[in-house]
C-alpha positions as CSV (number, residue, x, y, z in Angstrom):
1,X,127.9,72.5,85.5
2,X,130.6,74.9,84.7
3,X,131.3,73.2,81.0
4,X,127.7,73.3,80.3
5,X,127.2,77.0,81.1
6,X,130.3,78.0,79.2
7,X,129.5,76.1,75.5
8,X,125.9,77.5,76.4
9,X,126.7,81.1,77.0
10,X,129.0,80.7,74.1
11,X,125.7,80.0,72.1
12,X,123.8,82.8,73.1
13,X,127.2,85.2,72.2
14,X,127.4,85.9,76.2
15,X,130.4,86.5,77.6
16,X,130.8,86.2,81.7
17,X,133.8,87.2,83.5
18,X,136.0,83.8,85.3
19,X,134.6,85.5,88.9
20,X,130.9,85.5,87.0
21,X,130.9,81.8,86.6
22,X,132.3,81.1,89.4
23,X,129.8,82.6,91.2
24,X,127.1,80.4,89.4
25,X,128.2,77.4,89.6
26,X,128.6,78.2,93.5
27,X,124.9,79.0,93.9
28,X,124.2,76.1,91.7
29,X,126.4,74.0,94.4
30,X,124.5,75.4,97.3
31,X,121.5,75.1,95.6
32,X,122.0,71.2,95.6
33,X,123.6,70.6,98.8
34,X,120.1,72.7,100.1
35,X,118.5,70.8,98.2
36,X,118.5,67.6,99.8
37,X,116.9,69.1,102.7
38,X,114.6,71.6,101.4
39,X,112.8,71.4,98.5
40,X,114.1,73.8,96.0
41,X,114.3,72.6,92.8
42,X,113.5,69.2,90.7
43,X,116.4,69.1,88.8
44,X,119.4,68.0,90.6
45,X,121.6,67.2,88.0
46,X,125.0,69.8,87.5
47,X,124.4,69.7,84.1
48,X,121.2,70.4,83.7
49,X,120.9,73.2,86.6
50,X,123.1,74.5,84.3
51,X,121.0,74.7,81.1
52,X,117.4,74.9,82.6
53,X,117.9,77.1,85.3
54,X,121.2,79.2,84.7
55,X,120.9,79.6,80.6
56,X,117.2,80.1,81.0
57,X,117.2,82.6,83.1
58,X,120.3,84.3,81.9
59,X,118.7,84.2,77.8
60,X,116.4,87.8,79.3
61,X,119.2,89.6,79.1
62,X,118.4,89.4,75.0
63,X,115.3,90.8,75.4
64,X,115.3,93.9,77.4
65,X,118.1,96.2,78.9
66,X,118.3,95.5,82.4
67,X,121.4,97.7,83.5
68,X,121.3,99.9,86.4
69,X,117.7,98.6,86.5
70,X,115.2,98.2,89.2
71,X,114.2,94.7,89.0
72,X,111.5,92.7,90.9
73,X,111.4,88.7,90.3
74,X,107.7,87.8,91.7
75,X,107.4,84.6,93.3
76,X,110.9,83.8,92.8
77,X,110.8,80.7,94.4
78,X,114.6,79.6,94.5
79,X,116.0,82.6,93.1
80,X,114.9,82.2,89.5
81,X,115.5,83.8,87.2
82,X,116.0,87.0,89.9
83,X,119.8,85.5,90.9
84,X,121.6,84.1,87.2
85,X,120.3,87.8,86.1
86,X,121.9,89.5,89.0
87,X,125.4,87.4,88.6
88,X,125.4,88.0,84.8
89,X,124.5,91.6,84.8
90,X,125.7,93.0,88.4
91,X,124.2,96.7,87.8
92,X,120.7,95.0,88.8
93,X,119.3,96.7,91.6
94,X,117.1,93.3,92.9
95,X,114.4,92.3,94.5
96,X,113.1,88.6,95.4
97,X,109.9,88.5,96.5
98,X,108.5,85.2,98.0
99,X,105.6,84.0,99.8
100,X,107.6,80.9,101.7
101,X,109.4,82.3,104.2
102,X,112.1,79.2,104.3
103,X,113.2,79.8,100.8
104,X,113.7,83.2,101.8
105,X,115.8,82.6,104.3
106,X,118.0,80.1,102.7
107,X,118.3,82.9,99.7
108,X,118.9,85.6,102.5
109,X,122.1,83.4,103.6
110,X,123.6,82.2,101.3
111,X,123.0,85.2,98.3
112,X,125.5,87.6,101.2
113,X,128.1,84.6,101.2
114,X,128.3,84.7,97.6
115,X,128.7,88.2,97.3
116,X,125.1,89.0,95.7
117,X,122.9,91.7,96.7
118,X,119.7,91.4,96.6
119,X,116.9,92.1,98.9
120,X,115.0,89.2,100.0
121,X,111.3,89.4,101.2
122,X,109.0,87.6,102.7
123,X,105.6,88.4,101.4
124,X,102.4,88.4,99.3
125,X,103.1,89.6,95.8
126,X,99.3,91.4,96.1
127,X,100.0,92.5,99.8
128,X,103.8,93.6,99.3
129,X,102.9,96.0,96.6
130,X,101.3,98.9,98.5
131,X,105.0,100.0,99.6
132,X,106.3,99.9,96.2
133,X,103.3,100.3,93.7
134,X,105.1,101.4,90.5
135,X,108.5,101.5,91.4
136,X,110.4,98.8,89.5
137,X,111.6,99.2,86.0
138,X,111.3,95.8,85.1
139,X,108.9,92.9,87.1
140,X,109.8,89.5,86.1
141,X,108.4,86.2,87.1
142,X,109.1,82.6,86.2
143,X,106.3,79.7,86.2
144,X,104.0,80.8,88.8
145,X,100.8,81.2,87.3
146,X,98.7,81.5,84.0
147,X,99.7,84.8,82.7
148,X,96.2,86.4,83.2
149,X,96.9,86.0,87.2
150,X,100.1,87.2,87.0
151,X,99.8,90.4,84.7
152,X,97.7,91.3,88.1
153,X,100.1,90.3,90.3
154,X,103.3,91.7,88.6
155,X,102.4,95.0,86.5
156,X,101.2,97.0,89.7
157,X,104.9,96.9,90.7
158,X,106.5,98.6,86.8
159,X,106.4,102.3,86.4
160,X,105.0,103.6,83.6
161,X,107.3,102.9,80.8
162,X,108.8,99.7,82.6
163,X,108.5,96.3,81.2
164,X,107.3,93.0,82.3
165,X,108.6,89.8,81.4
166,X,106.5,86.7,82.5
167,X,108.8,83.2,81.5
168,X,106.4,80.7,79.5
169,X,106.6,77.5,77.4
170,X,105.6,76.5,74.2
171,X,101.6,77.7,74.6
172,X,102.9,81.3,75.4
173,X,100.5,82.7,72.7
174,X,97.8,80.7,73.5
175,X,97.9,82.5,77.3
176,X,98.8,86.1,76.0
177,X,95.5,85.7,73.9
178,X,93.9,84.6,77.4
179,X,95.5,87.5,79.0
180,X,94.8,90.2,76.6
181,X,91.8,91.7,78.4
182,X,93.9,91.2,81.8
183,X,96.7,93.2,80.1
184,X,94.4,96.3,79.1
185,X,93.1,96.7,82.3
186,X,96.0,96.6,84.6
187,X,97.6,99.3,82.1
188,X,100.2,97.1,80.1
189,X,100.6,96.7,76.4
190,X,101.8,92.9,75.2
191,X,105.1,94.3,72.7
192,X,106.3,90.9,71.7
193,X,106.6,87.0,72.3
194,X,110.3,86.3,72.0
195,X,110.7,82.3,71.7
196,X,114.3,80.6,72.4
197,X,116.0,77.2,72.6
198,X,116.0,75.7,75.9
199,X,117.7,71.9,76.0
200,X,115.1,70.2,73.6
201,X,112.6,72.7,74.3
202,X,111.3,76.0,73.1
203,X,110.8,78.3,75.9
204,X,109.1,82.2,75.8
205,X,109.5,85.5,77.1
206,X,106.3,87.7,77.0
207,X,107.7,91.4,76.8
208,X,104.3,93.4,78.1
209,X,104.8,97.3,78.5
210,X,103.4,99.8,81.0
211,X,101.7,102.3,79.3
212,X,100.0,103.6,82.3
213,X,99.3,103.4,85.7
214,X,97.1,100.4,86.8
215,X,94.3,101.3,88.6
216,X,94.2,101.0,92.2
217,X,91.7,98.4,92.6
218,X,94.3,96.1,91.6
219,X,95.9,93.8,92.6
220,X,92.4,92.4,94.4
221,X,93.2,89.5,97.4
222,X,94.4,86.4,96.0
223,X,91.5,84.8,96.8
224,X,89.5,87.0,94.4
225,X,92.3,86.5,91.6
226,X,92.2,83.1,91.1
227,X,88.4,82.4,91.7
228,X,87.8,85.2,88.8
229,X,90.9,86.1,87.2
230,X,90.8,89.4,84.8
């Protein structure tokens, strides 16, 4: 794990501190040893935690500035990519937001042990949002839905002139094209499509701008989202 993130982040041109790795390749540890009685992730190989969830996640950092940031990761499942951002740029102020409450927990454990902060909450991305409407700087989120369903669910959180950042594969175009009306009405502005190496893989980031705040009709219940999504 550790040699693999180190040639990796020597690729990008990203330099982490001894105590930075460290501290990645210890959540990747716990992440394992969790896994094999919860189910967290389908890779289980050191190396490859490494590459597909640690470089991954850590290759946003190229695409917006997220220091001193307030930073939501919706539906963040394991951590990801809300944690490898947080270890490789500490200034993050975080927020993981999950719907499955044992994830949470296990995050809410182990995240103090490491010496992460982060808060870690248990809740509806549409029903968590009336606390914080428009608050974040950045919302990001990481293969949880078509990006249609989850320009609703993420852009109420970013203030106006905050970014969102949904994590896609190789069709990334193909669903910001789907999503353009969604994008409009919810206030955002797609800026760019920013396409990187992943193992043998090109992943995507889609970089959407708030340009204004999203009307408060949205999000709608869940329900309503995926039976007609915007």
């Amino acid at each position: 794990m550790r040699q693999t993130l180190q040639s990796g982040l020597a690729a990008m041109h990203r330099a982490l501190t001894p105590a930075q790795t460290d501290t990645l390749c210890a959540f990747g540890d716990a992440l394992l040893e969790q896994n094999k009685v919860m189910n967290l992730t389908a890779i289980t190989e050191p190396a490859a935690v490494a590459q597909l969830h640690f470089l991954d996640c850590i290759a946003l950092l190229d695409f917006a500035d997220f220091r001193g940031k307030r930073v939501v990761d919706v539906g963040c499942g394991a951590g990801f990519p809300g944690v490898p951002l947080k270890i490789a740029e500490p200034a993050i102020r975080l927020t993981l937001l999950d719907s499955l409450a044992k994830r949470m927990h296990w995050l809410g454990t182990v995240l103090p042990q490491l010496g992460v902060e982060a808060a870690c909450v248990t809740a509806r991305a549409e029903e968590y949002v009336s606390g914080c409407r428009g608050q974040y700087d950045i919302a990001v989120s990481r293969a949880v839905a078509r990006l249609n369903v989850l320009c609703e669910l993420c852009l109420p959180y970013v203030r106006v002139g905050g970014q969102f950042i949904a994590m896609k594969g190789a069709l990334a175009a193909q669903e910001a094209e789907e999503a353009a009306h969604a994008v409009q009405a919810l206030g955002g502005k797609l800026l760019r499509i920013e396409s990187y190496p992943v193992a043998d893989a090109t992943h995507c980031a889609v970089v959407i701008e708030k340009c204004r705040p999203t009307p408060p009709a949205y999000p709608r219940p869940f329900a309503k989202i995926k039976k007609n999504p915007l």
